[in-house]
N, C-alpha and C positions, 0 to 999 in steps of 0.2 A: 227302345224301339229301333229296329234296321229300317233305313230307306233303300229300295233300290233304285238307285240310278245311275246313268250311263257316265264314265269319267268326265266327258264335257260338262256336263251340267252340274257334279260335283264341283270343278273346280270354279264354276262359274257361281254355283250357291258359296263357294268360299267369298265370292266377291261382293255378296251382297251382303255377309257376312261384313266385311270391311266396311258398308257404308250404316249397317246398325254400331259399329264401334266409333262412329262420326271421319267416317273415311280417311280414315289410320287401320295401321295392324298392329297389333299389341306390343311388337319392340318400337312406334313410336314411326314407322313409315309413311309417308303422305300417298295418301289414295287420288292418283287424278283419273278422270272420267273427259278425253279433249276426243269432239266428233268423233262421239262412237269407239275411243279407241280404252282400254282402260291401261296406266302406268301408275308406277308406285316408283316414289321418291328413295334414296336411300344415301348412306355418307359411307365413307371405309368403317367406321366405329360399330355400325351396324350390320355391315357385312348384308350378302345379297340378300335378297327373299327368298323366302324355299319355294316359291312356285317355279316351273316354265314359265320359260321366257327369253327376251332380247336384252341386252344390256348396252347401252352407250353410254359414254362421256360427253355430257352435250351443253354444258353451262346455259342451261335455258332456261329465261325468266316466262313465269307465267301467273295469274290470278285465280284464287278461287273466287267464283260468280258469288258468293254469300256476302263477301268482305271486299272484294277488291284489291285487297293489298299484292305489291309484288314480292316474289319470293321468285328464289332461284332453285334448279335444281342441277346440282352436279353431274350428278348420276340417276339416269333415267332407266327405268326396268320396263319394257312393253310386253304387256301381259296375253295381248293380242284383240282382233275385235271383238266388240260384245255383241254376242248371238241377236238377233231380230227379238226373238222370244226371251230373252233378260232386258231388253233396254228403256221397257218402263221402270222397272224395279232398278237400273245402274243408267237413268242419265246424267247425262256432261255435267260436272259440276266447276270445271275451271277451264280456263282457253290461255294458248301460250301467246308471248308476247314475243311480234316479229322486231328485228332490232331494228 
């Protein structure tokens, strides 16, 4: 079966993809969801994410809401905001930690 739909919402159904995979992508990425905004974690090993997007160098530590634990992320990928109309189906699931 074809869906059609418009490039935005494809790539944004990919993102909702990522949080039925337990908000990873299948090479092993961390999926954050911080106010609205969605990033995906990534190291040099794994080389970027094939979505669009931003990329920075940002050594930011932040928690996913489930666990608490801190973790860092090196390299942060900004996947951009998440539309009004996905953001029941992709909320926040971690917040960064100011230093």
């Amino acid at each position: 079966m074809r869906w059609k739909v418009c490039r935005s919402c494809d790539f944004w159904l990919t993102c909702v993809g990522y949080r039925a995979l337990g908000d990873q992508d299948p090479d092993g990425r961390r999926v954050l969801r911080v106010a609205g905004r969605h990033y995906m974690t990534w190291t040099e090993e794994q080389g970027c994410p094939p979505e669009i997007g931003y990329t920075s160098r940002s050594d930011r530590p932040y928690v996913m809401l489930e666990d608490e634990v801190v973790r860092n992320a090196r390299w942060l990928w900004l996947m951009g905001s998440i539309p009004e109309r996905f953001r029941e189906q992709l909320p926040d699931n971690a917040r960064f930690l100011t230093p």
